[in-house]
Each structure stands twice: as structure tokens, then as C-alpha cells.
N, C-alpha and C positions, 0 to 999 in steps of 0.2 A: 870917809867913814861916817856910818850913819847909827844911830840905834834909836831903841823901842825901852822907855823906861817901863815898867807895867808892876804890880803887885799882884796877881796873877796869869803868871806865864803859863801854857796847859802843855805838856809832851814828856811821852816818854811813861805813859800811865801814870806823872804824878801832878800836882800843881804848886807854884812855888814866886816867890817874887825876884827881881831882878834887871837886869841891863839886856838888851840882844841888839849886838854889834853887827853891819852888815856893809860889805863893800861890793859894788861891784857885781850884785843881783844874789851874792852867794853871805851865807852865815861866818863873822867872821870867830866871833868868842860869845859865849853864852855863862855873864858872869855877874855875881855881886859888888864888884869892884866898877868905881867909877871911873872909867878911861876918857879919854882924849875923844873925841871925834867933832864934827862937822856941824851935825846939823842931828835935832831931838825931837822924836813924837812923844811924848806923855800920856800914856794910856791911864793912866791912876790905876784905878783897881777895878777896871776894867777886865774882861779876857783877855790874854793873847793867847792864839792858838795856829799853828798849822795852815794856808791856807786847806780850801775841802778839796776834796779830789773823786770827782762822779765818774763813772765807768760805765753808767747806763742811763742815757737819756735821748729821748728822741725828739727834743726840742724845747721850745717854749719863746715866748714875746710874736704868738701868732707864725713860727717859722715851725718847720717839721725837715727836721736834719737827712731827709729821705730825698725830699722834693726841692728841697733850695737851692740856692746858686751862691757863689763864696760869700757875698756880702750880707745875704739872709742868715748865712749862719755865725757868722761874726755877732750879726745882731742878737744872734739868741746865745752867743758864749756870752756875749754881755752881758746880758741880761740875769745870767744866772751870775755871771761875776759878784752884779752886785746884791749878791746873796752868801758871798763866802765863796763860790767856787772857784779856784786861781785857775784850775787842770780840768780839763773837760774831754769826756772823749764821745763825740756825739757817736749815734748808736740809729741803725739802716733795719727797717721793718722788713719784714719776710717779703720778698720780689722775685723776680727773673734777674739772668746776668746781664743782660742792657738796664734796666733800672740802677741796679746796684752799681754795675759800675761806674754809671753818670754820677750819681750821688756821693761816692766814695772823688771821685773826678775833681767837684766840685770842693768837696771838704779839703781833700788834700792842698785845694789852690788856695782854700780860707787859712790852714794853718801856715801855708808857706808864706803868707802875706805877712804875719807879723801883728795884724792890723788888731786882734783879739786883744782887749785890756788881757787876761790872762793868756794860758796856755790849752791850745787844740792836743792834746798829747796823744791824739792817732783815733781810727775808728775803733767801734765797736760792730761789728756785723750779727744781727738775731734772724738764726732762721736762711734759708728757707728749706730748712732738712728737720722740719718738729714733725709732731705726733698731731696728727686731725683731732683728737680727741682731747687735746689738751693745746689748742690752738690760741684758746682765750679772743683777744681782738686781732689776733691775725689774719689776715687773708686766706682761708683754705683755699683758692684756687693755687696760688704757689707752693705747697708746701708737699715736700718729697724727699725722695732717700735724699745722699749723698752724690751729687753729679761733678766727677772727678774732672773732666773736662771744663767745668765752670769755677769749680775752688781754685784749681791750676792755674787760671786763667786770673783768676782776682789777685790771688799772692804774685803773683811773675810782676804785673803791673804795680799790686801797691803793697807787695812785701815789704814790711818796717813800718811802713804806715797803719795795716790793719793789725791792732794789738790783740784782740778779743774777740773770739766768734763762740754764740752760743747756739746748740742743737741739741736734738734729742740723741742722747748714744743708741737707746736700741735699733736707730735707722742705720746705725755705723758697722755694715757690716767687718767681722775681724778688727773693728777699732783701727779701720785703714785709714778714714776722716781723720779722727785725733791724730794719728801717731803722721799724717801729715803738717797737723796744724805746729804740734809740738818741733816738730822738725824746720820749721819755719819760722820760729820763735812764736809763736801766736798763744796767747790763753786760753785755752778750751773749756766753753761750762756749758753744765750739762741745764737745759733749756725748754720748757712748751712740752716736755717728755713724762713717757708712761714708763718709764725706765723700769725694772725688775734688779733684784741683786744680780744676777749672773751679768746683766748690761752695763751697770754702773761699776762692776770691779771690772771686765773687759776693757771697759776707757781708762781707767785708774791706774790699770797695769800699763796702758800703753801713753798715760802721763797727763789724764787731767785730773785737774785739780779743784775746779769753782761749779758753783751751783748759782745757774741764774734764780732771781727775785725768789727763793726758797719761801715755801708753803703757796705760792701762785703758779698755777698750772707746772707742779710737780706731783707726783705720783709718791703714795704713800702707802701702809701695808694693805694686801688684798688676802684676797682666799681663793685659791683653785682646787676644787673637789678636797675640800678642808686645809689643804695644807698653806699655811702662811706663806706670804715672799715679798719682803722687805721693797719698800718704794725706793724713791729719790733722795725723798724724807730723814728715813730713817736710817742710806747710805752717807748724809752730809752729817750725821755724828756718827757714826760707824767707822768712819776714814778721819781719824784723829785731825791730820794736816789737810783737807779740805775746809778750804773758803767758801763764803755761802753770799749772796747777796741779800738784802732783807730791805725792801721798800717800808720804812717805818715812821710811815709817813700818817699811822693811827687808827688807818680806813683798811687799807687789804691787809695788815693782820692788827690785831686788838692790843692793847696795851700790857695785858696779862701773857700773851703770847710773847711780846719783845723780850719783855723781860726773860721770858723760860730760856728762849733762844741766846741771850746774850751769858745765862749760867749755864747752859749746858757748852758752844761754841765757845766762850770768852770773845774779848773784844780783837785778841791778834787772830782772828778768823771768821771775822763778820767784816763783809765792805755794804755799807749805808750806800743807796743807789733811790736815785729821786723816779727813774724811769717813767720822769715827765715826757707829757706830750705836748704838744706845740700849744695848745691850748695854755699851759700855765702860762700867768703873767699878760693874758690876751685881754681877760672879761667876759669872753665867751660862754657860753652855757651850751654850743652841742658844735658839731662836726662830724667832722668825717676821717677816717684813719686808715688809708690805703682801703678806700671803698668799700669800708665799713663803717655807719652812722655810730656816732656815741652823742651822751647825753654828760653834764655837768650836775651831780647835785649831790649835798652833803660831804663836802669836800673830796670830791672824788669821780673820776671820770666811768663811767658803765658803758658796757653797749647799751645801744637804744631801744633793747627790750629790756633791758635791767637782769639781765639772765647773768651778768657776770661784772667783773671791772672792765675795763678800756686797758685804765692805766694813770697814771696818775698826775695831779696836779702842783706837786709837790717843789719845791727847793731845798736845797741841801739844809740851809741854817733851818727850817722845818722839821727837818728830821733828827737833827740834835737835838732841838725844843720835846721833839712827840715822845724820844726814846728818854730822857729827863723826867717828864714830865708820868713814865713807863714804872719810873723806880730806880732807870738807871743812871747809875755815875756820872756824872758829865766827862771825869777824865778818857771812861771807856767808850763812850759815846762818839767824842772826839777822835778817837782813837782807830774806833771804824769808819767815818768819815777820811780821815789823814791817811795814818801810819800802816795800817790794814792794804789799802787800795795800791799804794805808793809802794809798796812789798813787793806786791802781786802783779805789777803790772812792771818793777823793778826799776821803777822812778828814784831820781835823786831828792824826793819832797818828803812829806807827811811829817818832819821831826822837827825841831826846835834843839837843832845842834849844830858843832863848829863842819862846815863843809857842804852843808844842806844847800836847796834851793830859798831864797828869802820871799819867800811865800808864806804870808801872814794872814790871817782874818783876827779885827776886833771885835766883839760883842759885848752887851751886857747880860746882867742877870736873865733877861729876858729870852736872850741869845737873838738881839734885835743885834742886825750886826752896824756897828757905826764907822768902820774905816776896811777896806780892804788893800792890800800891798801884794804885789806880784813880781819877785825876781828883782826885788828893792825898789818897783815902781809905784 
């Protein structure tokens, strides 16, 4: 038996001091009483918190979780590890099904190794069924409807493995895409899309639930010969129990925006997503993103005409700092980082109670983070 003395433990939307007992990689008591155990970290009054739990990231430490082979990406769960992230779910740019399946190939061999200081907790797949016009730094030469013979073909082989794939619903004709993903266990969110209301309730009905990086290359209200029709936007508060991703990383939305976002959503419906590129953590100042140029500046990745973002250069304990820093609560903050993600994806982490995953991050005031702990290690 191990525990975590701290005078601010964070979980559960509150903050509070106390002991956290852990054997065995799993939570064992979560208490003020001074117990018996083994061996003592001392956080003083320090954070403890949850470790983070990302759901959209395409890399970082010079790796691009698209292109790498198991031990590049090991290198880059590292990398963010030591940033807070325990649970990583790297996340595959818009391609053809020989690309994607190499790369899904690969990942699955990095998570089966073990080898990740944290946890690989499955892929993420973006794309390659979005809207041309809301492509962002995607690849337009891939991107098209839904090719049933191609998604068949990814779940058959890495069914359980890919946790998350986002698209644009209006490509989905009769919501047949989703209501296969759903069927497969997979998250469905709605992605890179020009979605309309009648789009976004068609998939809704047939069971998704999440909005990729909300207010980035999502569709918001328009006008057709006067009459209004609700975007993406304004279907992720519209659909109460819709989850939303929100890069709140300062740069792709403003800090007066987090803040709106996190009072109208609350925090059990916002998951924080660093939706870095291989670039964070490298040094680098430009690249390349599935053969399209970007550039590095003002914390934040562009295409290399500056007509849009990239994508971002972000890490998790980043985006605690930026949404903090926003107006908002650090408990809520945390909240969507952790407990939010770990819902959603129907993980045994994000909380700071008896039977959890013992996945910790320490921080300070700063939310510099000083110790990370994965599964009691």
C-alpha cells in the first residue's frame, strides 16, 4: 500500500485535503484518516489531480502518430506524459485505407508493448469522410463521403482498438456511418463539417454524441434565401448531453470565448484536447502535415499562407493553465481534462476515488507539473 499525502486533492468538482491510498495500480481509500501503508509521496499543497486524459492529438516530440512506427510513438505518449497526460489516444489525419491502416498497425503494436510510461487507451481516427470546405489543414485530396468497404475493413481488424472517429455527418448518408460506428462501440463526433440542423439531429438520433475541436472548422448559423439553419455550433448546445472538444490552448479560440463555452456546456461536457501536432515539443518553427506546409508562430501552428491554423502546439497541463488563466475554475478545468474524457470514452480514470485507475498528475499554482504517477507507477 502506497499513498499521496496532498492539501489539495482536485476531483469530483471539488477541492479538499487529505491521504490517497493506492495498491496495486488501482485507488484504494480516499481519506482523512491516517492509515497504515508502505511507502509516502508528500505533495504539501501542491495539486493532486487525476492524471489528463487527451483524446485528440496527432503527435508531438518531432513524431506524427500518422507516420510512425511503435517506438516513435511511445516516444511522443512520453513526451506528453510528462506533461500530465497518464491516457493518450493518438489520433490519424485524414488518409486512404493503406495509410491508415499502417498507422493504426503500428500504434496498436506501441500500446500492446507496455512500453508507454503512461497509457495508449486506443486510436483516434479524423477524417477522411469531412467537408472540403471546412477541411482546415487536412489533405483535400482524401476527403469524401463515407466508403463502407473501408470503415468495415478498419473496425473488423482494429475493432476495440479504434475508440473515436470524427467526420462530417452531412457526408453520412441516413446516419448509416454513425449508427455503424455506434454499433461497434466507437464515439462518433461530428468533425471538419458544414453540418445544418436536419444533419446534426440525423446522427444524434442514430447516437452521436461529441463535437470535434468546437468553434474550429465547425459550421455555425447561416441563411438560405433568409431563412436561418442552425450550424454545428449551435447543435453542441442545443443537444443538452452533447460533448464538445475545445482546444483551449488561447490561440484557436480567445479566452473570453472559453470562458462562454465552459457556462453555457459546463465542465461534465467539455473534453480539453491539446490536438497537437508532431511539432509541439520538437523546436521547430514549420513542417509539413500530410503534404501540407505549416508554419510555427505566436504559439500556434497556421498553414503556411496564414489563411487558417494547422493545429496546435499545445500540451495538456497548457490548457488547464490557458482555461485558468480564461476565468475558469481550476476544479472545472481539471474536470474536462480528466473526468469529462474518461466518461466518454467509458474509461475507469478521471476521478480521485476508491476503485479508480491510480493516475495522478502533481502541479503547482502555476500548473507546472512536478511528479506524474500512472496506474501507481
Amino acid at each position: 500500500m502506497k499513498r499521496i499525502r496532498c492539501g489539495r486533492i482536485i476531483s469530483d468538482g471539488k477541492i479538499f485535503p487529505g491521504y490517497v491510498y493506492y495498491e496495486n495500480g488501482v485507488i484504494a481509500e480516499v481519506s482523512g484518516r491516517d492509515l497504515p501503508c508502505e511507502e509516502e509521496y508528500d505533495a504539501g499543497e501542491f495539486y493532486l489531480a487525476p492524471g489528463f486524459i487527451d483524446t485528440h492529438t496527432h503527435g508531438g516530440a518531432d513524431v506524427d502518430f500518422t507516420f510512425c512506427d511503435a517506438q516513435e510513438a511511445i516516444r511522443a505518449a512520453d513526451f506528453h506524459f510528462s506533461h500530465g497526460t497518464t491516457t493518450i489516444f493518438p489520433t490519424t489525419l485524414a488518409s486512404d485505407y493503406e495509410n491508415t491502416a499502417r498507422a493504426l498497425r503500428e500504434l496498436k503494436k506501441a500500446q500492446a508493448s507496455g512500453a508507454a510510461k503512461g497509457e495508449i487507451g486506443g486510436a483516434h481516427i479524423e477524417g477522411p469522410y469531412f467537408a472540403p470546405s471546412m477541411a482546415g489543414a487536412q489533405n483535400p485530396k482524401y476527403l469524401t463521403d463515407p466508403v463502407e468497404k473501408d470503415y468495415t475493413r478498419i473496425l473488423d481488424e482494429f475493432g476495440g482498438f479504434v475508440k473515436k472517429w470524427s467526420y462530417a455527418p452531412e457526408r453520412d448518408r441516413d446516419a448509416k456511418f454513425c449508427r455503424y460506428l455506434i454499433g461497434r462501440g466507437v464515439l462518433a463526433s461530428a468533425g471538419h463539417t458544414a453540418a445544418i440542423y436536419d444533419d446534426m439531429l440525423a446522427a444524434y438520433d442514430a447516437g452521436l454524441r461529441c463535437v470535434t475541436h468546437l468553434y474550429s472548422c465547425t459550421s455555425t448559423i447561416a441563411r438560405e434565401e433568409g431563412f436561418r439553419r442552425l450550424g454545428v455550433i449551435e447543435c453542441a448546445y442545443l443537444f443538452e448531453d452533447m460533448d464538445a472538444e475545445l482546444i483551449a490552448d488561447g490561440k484557436h479560440i480567445p479566452k473570453e470565448l472559453i470562458r462562454l463555452v465552459f457556462r453555457l456546456k459546463g465542465a461534465e461536457h467539455i473534453m480539453l484536447v491539446t490536438d497537437s501536432l508532431s511539432i509541439a515539443g520538437s523546436g521547430k518553427t514549420s513542417g509539413e502535415l500530410n503534404g501540407v506546409p505549416y508554419i510555427v508562430e505566436d504559439g500556434v501552428a497556421k498553414l503556411a499562407d496564414r489563411s487558417a491554423f494547422a493545429g496546435s502546439v499545445a500540451t495538456a497541463d497548457r490548457l488547464v493553465a490557458e482555461c485558468v488563466a480564461a476565468g475558469v475554475p481550476l476544479k472545472d478545468a481539471v474536470r474536462a481534462m480528466t473526468e469529462t474524457p474518461a466518461r466518454a470514452l467509458k474509461l475507469n480514470k478521471g476521478r480521485i476515488a476508491k476503485g479508480y485507475d491510480a493516475d495522478f498528475v502533481i502541479f503547482d499554482d502555476k500548473i507546472a507539473v512536478k511528479r506524474v504517477i500512472s496506474r501507481g507507477r
